[in-house]
Structures are given as structure tokens and as C-alpha cells.
BAVOPA-953022 format. One record per residue: residue in one letter; y, z, x of N, C-alpha, C, O in turn. Coordinates in pm, 1 decimal, padded with zeros to 6 digits, m for minus. Atoms other than C-alpha are relative to their C-alpha. Layout:
% BAVOPA-953022
aa  n_yy  n_zz  n_xx  ca_yy  ca_zz  ca_xx  c_yy  c_zz  c_xx  o_yy  o_zz  o_xx
a  Y  Z  X  Y  Z  X  Y  Z  X  Y  Z  X
...
This chain:
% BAVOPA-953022
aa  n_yy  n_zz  n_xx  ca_yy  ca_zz  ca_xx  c_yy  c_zz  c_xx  o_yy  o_zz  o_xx
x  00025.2  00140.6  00025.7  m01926.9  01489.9  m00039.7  00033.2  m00084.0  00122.2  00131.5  m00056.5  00190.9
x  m00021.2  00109.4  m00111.6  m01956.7  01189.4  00223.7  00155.9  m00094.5  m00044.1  00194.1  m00127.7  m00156.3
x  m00098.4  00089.6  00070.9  m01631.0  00978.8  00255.8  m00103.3  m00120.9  00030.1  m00208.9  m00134.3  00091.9
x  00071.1  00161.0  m00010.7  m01706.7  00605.1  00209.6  00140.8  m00049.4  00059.6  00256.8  m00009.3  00050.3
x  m00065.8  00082.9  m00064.7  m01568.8  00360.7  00403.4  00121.0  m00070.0  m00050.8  00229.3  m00083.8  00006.1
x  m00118.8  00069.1  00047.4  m01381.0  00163.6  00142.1  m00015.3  00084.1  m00158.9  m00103.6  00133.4  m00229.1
x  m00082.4  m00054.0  00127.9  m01182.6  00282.3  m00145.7  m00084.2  m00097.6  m00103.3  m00137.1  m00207.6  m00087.1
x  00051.6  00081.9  00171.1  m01309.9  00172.1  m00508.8  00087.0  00003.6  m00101.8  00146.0  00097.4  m00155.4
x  m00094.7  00016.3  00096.7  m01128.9  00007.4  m00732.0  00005.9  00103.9  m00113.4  m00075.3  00195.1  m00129.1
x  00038.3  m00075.9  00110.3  m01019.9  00152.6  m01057.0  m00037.6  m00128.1  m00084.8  00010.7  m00239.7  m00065.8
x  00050.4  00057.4  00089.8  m01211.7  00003.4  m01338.7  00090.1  m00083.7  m00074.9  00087.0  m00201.9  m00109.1
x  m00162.8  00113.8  00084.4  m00868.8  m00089.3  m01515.4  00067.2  m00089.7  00093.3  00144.5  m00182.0  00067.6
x  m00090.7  00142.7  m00088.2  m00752.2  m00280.2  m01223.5  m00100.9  m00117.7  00022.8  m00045.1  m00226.0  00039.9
x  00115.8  00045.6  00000.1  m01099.2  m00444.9  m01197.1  00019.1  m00114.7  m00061.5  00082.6  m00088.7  m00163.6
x  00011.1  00097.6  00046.9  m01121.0  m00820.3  m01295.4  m00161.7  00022.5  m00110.5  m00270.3  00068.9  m00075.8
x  00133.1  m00051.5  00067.6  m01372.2  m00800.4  m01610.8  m00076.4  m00076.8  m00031.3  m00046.9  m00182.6  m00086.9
x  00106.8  00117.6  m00033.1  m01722.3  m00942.4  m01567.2  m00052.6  m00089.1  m00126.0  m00054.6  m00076.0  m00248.4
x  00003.3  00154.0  00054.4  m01821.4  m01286.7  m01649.0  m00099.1  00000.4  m00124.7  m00221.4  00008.1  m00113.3
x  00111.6  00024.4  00106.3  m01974.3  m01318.6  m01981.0  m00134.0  m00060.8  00085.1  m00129.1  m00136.6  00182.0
x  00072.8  00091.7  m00025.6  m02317.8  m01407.8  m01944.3  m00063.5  m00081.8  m00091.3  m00152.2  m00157.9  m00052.7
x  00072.5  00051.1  00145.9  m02422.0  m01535.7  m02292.0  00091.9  00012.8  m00089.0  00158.0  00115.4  m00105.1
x  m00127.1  m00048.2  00140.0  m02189.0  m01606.8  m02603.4  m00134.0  00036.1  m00080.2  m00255.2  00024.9  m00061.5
x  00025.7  m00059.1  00084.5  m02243.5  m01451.2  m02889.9  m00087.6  m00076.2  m00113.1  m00025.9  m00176.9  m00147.8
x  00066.5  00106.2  00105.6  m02507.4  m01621.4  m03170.6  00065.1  00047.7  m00122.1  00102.1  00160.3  m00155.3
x  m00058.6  m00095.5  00160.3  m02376.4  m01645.9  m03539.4  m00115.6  m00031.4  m00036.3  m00162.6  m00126.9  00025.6
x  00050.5  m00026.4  00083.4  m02653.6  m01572.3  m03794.7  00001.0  m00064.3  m00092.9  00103.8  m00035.2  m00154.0
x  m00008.8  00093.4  00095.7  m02711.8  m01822.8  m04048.1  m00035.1  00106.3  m00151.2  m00095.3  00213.4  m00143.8
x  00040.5  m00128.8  00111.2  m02744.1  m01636.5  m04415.2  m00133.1  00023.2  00017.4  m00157.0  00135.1  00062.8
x  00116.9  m00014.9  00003.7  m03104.6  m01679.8  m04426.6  m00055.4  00118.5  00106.1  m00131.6  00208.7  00071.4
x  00018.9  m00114.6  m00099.5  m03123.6  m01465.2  m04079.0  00046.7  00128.6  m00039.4  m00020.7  00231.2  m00030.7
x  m00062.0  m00105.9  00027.9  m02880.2  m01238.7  m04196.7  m00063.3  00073.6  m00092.8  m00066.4  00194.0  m00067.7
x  00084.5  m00017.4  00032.5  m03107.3  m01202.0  m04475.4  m00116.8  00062.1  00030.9  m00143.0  00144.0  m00057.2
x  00096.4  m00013.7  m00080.0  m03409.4  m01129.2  m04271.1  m00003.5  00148.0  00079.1  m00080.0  00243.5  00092.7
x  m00069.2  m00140.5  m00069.9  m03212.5  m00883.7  m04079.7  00013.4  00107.3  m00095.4  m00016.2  00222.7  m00064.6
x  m00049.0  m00141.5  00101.3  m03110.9  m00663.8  m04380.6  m00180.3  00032.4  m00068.5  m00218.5  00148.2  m00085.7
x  00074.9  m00023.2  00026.5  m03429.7  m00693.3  m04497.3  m00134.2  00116.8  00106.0  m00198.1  00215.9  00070.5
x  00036.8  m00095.9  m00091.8  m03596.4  m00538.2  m04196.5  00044.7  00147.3  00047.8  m00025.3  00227.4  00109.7
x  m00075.1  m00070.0  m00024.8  m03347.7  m00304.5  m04165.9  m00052.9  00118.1  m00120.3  m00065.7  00238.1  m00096.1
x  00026.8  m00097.0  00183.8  m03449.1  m00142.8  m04578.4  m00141.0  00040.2  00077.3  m00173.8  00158.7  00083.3
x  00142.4  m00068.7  00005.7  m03813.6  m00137.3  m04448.5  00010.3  00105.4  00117.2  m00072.5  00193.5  00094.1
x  m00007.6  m00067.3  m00091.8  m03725.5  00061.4  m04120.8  00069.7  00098.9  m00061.3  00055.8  00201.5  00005.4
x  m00039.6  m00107.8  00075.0  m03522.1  00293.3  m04388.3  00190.5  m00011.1  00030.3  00273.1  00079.5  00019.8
x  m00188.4  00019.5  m00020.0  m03125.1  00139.4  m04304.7  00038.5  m00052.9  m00084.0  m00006.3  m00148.5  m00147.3
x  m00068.5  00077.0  00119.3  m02877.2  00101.1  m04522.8  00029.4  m00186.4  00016.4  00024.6  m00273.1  m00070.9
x  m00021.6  00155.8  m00043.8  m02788.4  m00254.9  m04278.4  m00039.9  00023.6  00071.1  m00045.9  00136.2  00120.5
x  00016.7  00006.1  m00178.4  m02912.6  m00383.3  m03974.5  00107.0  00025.9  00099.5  00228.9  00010.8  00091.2
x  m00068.0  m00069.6  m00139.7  m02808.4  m00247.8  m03645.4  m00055.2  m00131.8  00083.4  m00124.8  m00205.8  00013.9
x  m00049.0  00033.9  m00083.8  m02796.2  m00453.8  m03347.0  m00152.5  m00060.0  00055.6  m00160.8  m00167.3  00115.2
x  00126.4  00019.5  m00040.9  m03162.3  m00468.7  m03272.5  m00040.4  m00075.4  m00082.5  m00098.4  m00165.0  m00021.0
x  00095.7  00060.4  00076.7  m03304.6  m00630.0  m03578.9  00102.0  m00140.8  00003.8  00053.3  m00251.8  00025.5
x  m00069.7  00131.7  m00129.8  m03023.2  m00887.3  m03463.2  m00043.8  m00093.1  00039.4  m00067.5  m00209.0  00005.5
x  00048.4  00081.9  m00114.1  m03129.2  m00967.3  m03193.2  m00179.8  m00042.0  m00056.8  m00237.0  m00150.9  m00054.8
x  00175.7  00073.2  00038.5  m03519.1  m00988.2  m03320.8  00038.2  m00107.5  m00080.2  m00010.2  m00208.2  m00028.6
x  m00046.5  00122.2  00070.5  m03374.2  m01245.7  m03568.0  00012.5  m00105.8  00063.4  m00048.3  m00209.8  00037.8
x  m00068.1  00113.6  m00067.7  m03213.4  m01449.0  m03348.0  m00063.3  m00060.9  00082.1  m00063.8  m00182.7  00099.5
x  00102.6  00044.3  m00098.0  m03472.8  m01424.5  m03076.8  m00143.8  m00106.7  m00075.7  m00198.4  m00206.6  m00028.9
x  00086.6  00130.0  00083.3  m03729.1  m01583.8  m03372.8  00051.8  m00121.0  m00004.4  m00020.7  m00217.9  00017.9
x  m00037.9  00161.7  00053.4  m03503.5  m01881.9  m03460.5  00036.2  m00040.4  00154.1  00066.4  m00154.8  00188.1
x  m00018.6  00139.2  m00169.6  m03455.2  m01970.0  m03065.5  m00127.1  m00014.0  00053.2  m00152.3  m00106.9  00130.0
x  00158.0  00041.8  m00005.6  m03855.4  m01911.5  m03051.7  m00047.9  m00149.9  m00065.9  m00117.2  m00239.8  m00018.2
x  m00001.8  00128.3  00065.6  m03859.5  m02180.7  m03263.7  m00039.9  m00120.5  00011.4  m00138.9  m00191.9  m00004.7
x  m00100.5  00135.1  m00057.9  m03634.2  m02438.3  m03144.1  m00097.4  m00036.3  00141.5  m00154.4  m00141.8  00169.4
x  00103.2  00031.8  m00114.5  m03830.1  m02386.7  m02818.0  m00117.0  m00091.7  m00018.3  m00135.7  m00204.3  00027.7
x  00091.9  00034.6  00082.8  m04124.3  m02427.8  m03008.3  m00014.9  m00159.1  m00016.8  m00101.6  m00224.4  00041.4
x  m00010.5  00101.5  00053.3  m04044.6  m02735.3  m03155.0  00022.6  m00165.9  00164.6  m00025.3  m00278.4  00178.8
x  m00049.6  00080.3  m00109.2  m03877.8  m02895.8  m02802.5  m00130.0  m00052.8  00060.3  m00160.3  m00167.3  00094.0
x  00166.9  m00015.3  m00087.9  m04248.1  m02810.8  m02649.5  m00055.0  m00136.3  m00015.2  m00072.1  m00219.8  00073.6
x  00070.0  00041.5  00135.4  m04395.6  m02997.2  m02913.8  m00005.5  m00145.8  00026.8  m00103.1  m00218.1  00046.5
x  m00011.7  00131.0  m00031.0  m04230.2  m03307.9  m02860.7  m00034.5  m00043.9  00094.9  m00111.6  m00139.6  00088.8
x  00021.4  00037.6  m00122.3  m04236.2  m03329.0  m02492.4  m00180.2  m00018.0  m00023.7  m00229.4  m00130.3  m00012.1
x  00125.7  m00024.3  m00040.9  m04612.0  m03226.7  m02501.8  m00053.2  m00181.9  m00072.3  m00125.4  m00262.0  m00012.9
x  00076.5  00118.6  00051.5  m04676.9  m03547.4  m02766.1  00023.3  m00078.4  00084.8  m00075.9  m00111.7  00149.6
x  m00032.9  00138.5  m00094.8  m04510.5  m03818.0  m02553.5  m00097.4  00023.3  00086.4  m00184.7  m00062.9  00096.8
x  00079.9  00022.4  m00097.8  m04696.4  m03680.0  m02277.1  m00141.1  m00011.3  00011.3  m00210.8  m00046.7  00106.4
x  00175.2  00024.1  00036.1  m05039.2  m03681.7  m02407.3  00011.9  m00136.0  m00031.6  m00054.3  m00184.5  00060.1
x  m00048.6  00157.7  00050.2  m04951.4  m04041.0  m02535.8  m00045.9  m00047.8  00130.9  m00152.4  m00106.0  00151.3
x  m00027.8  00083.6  m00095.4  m04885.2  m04144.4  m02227.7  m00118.4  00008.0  00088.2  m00158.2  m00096.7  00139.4
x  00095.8  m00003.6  m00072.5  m05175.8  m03993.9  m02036.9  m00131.5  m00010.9  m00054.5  m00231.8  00019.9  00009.8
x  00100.2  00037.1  00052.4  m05410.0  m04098.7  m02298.2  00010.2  m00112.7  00044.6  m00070.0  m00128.5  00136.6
x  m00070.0  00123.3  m00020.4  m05268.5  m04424.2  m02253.7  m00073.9  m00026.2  00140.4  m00185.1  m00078.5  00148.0
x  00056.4  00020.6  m00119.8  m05325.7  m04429.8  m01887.9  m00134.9  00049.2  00053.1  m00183.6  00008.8  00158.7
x  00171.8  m00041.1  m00011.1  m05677.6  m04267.7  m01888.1  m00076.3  m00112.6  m00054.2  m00186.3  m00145.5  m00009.8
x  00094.2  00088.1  00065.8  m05777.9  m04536.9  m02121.5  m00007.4  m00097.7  00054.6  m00112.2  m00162.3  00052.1
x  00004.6  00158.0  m00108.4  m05644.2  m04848.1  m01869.7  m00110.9  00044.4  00064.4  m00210.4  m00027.3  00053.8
x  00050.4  m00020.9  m00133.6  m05818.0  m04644.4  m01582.4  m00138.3  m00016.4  m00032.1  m00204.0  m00071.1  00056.5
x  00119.5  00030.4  00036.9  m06147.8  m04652.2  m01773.2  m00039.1  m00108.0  m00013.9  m00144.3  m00134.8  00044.1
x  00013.1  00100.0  00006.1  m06125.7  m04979.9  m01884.1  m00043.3  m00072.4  00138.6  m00139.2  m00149.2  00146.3
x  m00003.9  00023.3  m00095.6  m06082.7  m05041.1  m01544.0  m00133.6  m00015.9  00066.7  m00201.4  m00110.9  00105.9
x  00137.6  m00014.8  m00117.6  m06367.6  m04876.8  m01363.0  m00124.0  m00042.6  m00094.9  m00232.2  m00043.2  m00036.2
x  00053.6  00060.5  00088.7  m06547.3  m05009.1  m01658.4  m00051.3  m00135.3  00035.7  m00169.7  m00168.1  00044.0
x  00004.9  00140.3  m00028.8  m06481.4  m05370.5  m01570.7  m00059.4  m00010.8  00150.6  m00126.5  m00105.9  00190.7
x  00065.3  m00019.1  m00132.4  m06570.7  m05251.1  m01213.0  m00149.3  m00039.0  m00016.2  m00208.9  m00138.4  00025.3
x  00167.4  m00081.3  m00018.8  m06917.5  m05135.6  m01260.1  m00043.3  m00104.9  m00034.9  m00097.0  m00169.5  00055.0
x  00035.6  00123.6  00017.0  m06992.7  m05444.7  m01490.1  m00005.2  m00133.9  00112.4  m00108.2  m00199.8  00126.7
x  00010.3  00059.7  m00117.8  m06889.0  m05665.1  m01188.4  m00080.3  00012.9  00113.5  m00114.1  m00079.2  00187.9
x  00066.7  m00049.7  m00105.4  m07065.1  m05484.7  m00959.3  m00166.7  m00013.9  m00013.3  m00224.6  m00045.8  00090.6
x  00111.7  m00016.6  00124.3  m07419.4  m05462.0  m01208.8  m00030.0  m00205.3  00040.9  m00131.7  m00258.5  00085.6
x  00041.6  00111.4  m00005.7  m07365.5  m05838.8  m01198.8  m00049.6  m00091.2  00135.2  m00127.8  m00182.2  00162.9
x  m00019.8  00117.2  m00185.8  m07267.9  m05934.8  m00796.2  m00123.2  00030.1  00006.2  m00195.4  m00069.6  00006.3
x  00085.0  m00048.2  m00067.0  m07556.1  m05710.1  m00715.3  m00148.7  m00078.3  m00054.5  m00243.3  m00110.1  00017.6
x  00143.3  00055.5  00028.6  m07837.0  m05861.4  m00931.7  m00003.8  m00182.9  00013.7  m00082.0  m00247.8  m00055.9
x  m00001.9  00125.7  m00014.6  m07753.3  m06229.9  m00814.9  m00034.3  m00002.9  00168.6  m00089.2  m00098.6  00223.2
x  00051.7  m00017.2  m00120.4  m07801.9  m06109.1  m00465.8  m00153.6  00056.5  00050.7  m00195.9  00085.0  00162.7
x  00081.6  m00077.8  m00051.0  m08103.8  m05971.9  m00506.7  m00125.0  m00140.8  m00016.3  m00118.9  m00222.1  m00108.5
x  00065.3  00076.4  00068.0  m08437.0  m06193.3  m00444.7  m00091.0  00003.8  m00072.4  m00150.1  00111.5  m00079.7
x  00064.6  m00042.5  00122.0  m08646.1  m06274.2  m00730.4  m00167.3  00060.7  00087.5  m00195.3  00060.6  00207.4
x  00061.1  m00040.1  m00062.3  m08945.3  m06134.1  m00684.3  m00190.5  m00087.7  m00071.1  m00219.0  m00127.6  m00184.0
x  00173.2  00115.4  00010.3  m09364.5  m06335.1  m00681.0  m00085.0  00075.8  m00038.0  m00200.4  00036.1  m00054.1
């Protein structure tokens, strides 16, 4: 075997790594959900996986829902401002329709 350069800790002296996510609790209804998935896959309870599929639905959700909102305001708003900008080039064209046929001469 190669030596290495530096020594490696032992695992027990090791500072132990940083959570990266707490833990979700399960509202009954999930928990529910969970056991239920668990009978059709042939378990007496859910294991660890049907869990997490639970949990991952109800934060699909929430996402879901966040989307939802943002997306209305922002259609609002850019309906909103599509409809000035029309108005706009609207009132243009009419102006323009008018300068142009006062400049023009009549004709004999």
C-alpha cells in the first residue's frame, strides 16, 4: 500500500457533519397515505421510502400553489401593461390616419 501524506482522522474524533435538512413531521392524513401504500406494496408499515414519497407530494404542492400565485399577479400585471401599450399605439395610428389625410391635397 502507498503511504499518504497526511494521517486521517478517526471517525470518532471527527466533528459530525452539518445537517443538511431537518427532519419533516407527517401530518395524520400523510401518515395515512403512507401506511396505505405500504399494504398495497405488501408491508405491514411504511418504510422510509413511502415517507419520503408522502412528504415529497405535500411540498409538491405548496410549490404548486406558491407558482400559482406569483404566476397570477404577473399575468395581471402584464395584461395590464399590454393593454396601456395598445391603447397607446392605438391612439398613435389614429393620429397619424388623421395628420396624414389633412396634409394631403384634395384632389380635381
Amino acid at each position: 500500500m502507498a503511504a499518504t501524506k497526511h494521517a486521517r482522522k478517526a471517525p470518532w474524533k471527527k466533528a459530525s457533519p452539518a445537517k443538511k435538512s431537518s427532519g419533516r413531521t407527517l401530518s395524520s392524513g400523510q401518515k395515512a397515505e403512507a401506511k396505505s401504500r405500504a399494504k398495497k406494496a405488501g408491508r405491514p408499515y411504511p418504510n422510509l421510502v413511502d415517507n419520503m414519497v408522502v412528504a415529497k407530494k405535500a411540498t409538491k404542492k405548496s410549490a404548486k400553489k406558491a407558482t400559482k400565485k406569483t404566476t397570477k399577479k404577473t399575468s395581471k400585471k402584464a395584461t395590464t401593461k399590454a393593454s396601456k401599450k395598445t391603447t397607446k399605439k392605438a391612439a398613435k395610428r389614429v393620429a397619424k390616419r388623421t395628420s396624414g389625410r389633412s396634409k394631403q391635397k384634395p384632389s380635381e
